[in-house]
C-alpha positions, 0 to 999 in steps of 0.5 A: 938565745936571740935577740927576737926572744919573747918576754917572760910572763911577769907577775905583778906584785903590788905594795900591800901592808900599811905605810907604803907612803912614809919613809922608803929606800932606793937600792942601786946595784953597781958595776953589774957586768950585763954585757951582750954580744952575738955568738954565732948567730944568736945574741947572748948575755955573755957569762963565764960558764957558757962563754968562757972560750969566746970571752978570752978570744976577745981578750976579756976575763971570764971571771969578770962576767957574772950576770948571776950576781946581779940576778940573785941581787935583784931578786933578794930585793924584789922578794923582800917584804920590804918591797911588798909592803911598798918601802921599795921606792926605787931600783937601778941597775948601771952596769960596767958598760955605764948603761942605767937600767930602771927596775919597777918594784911591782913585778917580779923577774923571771925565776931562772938565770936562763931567762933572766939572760933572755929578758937581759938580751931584749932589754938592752937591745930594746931599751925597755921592756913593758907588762904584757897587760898595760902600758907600764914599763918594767924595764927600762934604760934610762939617762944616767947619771943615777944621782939625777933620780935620787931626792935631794936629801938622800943619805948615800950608803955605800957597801965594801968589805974594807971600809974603816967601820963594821956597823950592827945593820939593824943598829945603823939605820935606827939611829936617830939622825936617820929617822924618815931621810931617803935613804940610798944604799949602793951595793956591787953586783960584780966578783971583784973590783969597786963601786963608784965612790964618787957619789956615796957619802960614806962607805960601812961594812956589815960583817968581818968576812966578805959578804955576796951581794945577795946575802948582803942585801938580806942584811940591809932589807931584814934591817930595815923591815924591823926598822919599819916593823914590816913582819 
């Protein structure tokens, strides 16, 4: 894949079903390893399965290098009737190279990983990535830190399979004290390692056994459709 690639077609898919103006929630994606590197004569998103060899040669660690997580992330939450009833208010991707990327909710990302790479290798290259019909921007690196786009009263809810307290997810968010607050819910898209814990206000678990991201976020957007009675 080289950096010249064209984009693939995007589908948008705007807010539909009532109450897209209430209460709504921002999903960050942490640590996601989108790194791009030339091999050969073409830049690639560089992965364990197709660049295993060159990633040891330059002393990194194949296991660590798993755009596929932050692809299944991103689509459990764009596909989610969460997103398409309009409560998706906002979605960033900062990577383990501290890039903040943004994602518009309204569209939808290529289906395949192998596209996904390419679009992956144009944007970080790029800096943005805009709809092949208008002006909009998709995609897009923007300044971080992520806390500068967050509202000023948003509840930060970070995700760890060792946190203290295993909560009923669907329990959690209808309690009370949460009600309409802007809610940010902070989940890794890495294999192993830690989020950024200096800007989560409390860590919960959702299940005793270690959870993907994907699955994770199934969790939390099926949660959150009840919450807000999105079928």
């Amino acid at each position: 894949m080289s950096g010249g690639i064209e984009a693939p077609d995007w589908e948008e898919a705007g807010p539909s079903g009532a109450g897209s103006a209430a209460g709504g929630v921002i999903f960050v994606l942490e640590n996601a390893n989108l790194e791009v590197a030339k091999v050969g004569k073409n830049y690639e998103l560089l992965n364990c399965d197709d660049h295993a060899n060159f990633l040891r040669r330059h002393g990194k660690d194949p296991a660590l290098h798993r755009p596929d997580i932050c692809h299944q992330a991103l689509l459990a939450i764009l596909d989610s009737p969460l997103n398409k009833a309009g409560r998706l208010k906002a979605l960033y991707v900062h990577t383990a190279k501290n890039v903040l990327i943004q994602v518009n909710p309204q569209v939808r990302l290529p289906r395949t990983f192998r596209r996904f790479c390419g679009l992956m290798v144009q944007l970080l290259q790029k800096l943005s990535i805009r709809a092949t019909n208008g002006p909009d921007k998709l995609l897009k690196v923007v300044k971080g830190p992520v806390t500068n786009y967050f509202p000023p009263d948003a509840q930060r809810i970070g995700f760890s399979h060792s946190a203290k307290s295993i909560v009923v997810m669907h329990q959690y968010v209808a309690r009370p004290e949460v009600g309409d607050r802007p809610l940010v819910f902070v989940v890794g898209a890495f294999a192993h390692g830690k989020i950024d814990d200096s800007y989560v206000d409390e860590y919960i678990s959702i299940s005793q056994f270690p959870l993907s991201a994907a699955y994770a976020l199934g969790r939390i957007t099926n949660a959150l459709e009840q919450k807000w009675g999105i079928v």
